[in-house]
N, C-alpha and C positions, 0 to 999 in steps of 0.2 A: 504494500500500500504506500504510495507516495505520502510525503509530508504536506500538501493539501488535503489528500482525501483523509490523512488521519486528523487534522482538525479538523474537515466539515463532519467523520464522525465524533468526535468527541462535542461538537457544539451540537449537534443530533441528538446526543445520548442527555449531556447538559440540558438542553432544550426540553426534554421528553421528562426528564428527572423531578425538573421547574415546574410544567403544566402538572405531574403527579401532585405534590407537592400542595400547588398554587390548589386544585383541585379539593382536595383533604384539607384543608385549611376551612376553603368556603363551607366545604360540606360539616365541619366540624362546628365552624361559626353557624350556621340554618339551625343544625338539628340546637346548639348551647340555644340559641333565640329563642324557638318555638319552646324548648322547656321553658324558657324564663317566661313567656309570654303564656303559655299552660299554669305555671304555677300563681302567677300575677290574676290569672281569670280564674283560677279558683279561689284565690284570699279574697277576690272581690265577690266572686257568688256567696260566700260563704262570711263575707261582712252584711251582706243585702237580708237573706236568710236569717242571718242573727237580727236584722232591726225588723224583720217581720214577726219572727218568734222568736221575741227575749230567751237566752241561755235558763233560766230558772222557771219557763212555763214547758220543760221538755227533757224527757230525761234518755232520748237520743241521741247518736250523731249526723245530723241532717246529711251531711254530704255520703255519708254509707245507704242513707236509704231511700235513695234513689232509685224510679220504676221508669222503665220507657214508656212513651205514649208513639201512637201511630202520629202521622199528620191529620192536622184538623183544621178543616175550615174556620172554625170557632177558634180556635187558638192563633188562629195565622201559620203554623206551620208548616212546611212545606217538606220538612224531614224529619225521621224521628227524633223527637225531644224526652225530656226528662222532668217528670213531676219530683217535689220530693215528700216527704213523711214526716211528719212532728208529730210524737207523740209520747203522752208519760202515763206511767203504771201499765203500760200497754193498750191503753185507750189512744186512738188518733186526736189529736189538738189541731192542728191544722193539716191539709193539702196543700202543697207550694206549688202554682201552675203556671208555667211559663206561656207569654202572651207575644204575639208582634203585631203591634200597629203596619198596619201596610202603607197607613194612607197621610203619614208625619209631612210637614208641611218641605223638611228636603228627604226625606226618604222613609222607613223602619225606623219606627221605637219598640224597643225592645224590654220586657217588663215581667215582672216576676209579680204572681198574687196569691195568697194566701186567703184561703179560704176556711174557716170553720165549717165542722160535723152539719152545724143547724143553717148552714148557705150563708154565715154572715162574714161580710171579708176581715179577718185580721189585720190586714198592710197589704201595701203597694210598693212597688220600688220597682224607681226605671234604673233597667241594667247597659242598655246602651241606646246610642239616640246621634242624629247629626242638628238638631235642631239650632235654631239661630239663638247667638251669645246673647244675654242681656234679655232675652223676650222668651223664646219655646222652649229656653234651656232649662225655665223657673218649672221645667216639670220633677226635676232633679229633688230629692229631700235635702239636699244640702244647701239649694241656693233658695227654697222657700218653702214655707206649711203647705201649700197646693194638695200633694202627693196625697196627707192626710185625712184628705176630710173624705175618703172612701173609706175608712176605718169605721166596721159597725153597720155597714151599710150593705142591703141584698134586693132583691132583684123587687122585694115586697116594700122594701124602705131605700129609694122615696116614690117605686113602683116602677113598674120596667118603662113604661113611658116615660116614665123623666129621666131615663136616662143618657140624657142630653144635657148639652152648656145652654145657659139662660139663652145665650142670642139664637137657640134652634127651639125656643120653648121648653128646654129642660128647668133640671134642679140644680146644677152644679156650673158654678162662677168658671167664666173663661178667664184666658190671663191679662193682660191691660198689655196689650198693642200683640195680642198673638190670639187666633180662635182657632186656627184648624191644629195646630200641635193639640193642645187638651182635649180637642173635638173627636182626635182621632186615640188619645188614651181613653177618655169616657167611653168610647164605641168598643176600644179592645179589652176594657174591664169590662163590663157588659157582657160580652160573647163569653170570658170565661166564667159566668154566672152562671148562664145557659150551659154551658158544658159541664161544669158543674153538677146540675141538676140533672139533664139528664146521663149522667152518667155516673151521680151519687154513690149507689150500689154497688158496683164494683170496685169504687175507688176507695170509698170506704172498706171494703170487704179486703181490696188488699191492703189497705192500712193496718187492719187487725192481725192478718196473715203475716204482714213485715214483722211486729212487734212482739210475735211469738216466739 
């Protein structure tokens, strides 16, 4: 082999060593992300979960008991999702049912609801959302009380018709300079009412089944 060709193969093998190398690196940074961005969305489903069912109304670990659900209309859905379980002494406390607004003034809101045994909701909490800063973002519990006042509240209290924002002839206050973000969370609270009820019985029935 001439002393060209033995460096074009040695910048060859160099070359090839590089791209291995360059390759493994990235691939090691994706998968390091996607953990830290898997663990990051759990400590937050599992902050949300805790302000829906306070740590001392529940003598489980919400994040172990967790059921699949199919996709649902009613839920927004479109792939299987995941209910969770609260419950102490072995009796169910709440149902935690994951909801997505379709119809957010820029995209999916995304919202977690807790339901009690007797269809009354525990808590709401938006889990993700692109809504606009300063205005559709006040759906958030941290940037307002908004979130709150579905607490206590079923499909009998303040009756399925009002469950609308005043400016559609509802019960529940829009936000001051935003109507279709809450428009479209009152609508996706609502649906998991209805889903809810009808399908009580089984959800119940494995709640009881989990806690055995």
């Amino acid at each position: 082999m001439t002393s060209l060709g033995a460096a074009i193969f040695r910048g060859s093998i160099g070359l090839g060593l590089f791209a291995i190398i360059t390759a493994g690196l990235i691939a090691f940074t994706q998968v390091s992300t996607a953990d830290r961005i898997a663990k990051a969305q759990k400590q937050a489903r599992a902050k949300a979960l805790m302000e829906i069912v306070p740590e001392d109304s529940h003598d489980n670990d919400l994040l172990d008991s967790a059921i699949s659900l199919a996709p649902s209309p009613l839920l927004g859905t479109k792939e299987e999702s995941e209910a969770f379980i609260a419950t102490n002494h072995g009796k169910p406390v709440a149902i935690i049912l994951p909801v997505v607004a379709p119809d957010g003034y820029t995209g999916e809101i995304n919202a977690i609801v807790g339901i009690r045994p007797d269809g009354t909701i525990q808590g709401v909490r938006i889990t993700a959302h692109k809504e606009t800063p300063g205005l559709g973002d006040q759906i958030e519990a941290r940037k307002s009380r908004w979130i709150d006042n579905f607490a206590d509240k079923s499909l009998d209290d303040p009756g399925e018709e009002l469950w609308k924002v005043k400016k559609d002839g509802g019960y529940f206050d829009q936000l001051t300079g935003a109507t279709i973000t809450p428009r479209a969370v009152v609508g996706s609270i609502k649906k998991a009412l209805v889903y809810f009820e009808q399908n009580r019985t089984i959800l119940l029935g494995t709640a009881l089944s989990t806690a055995q």
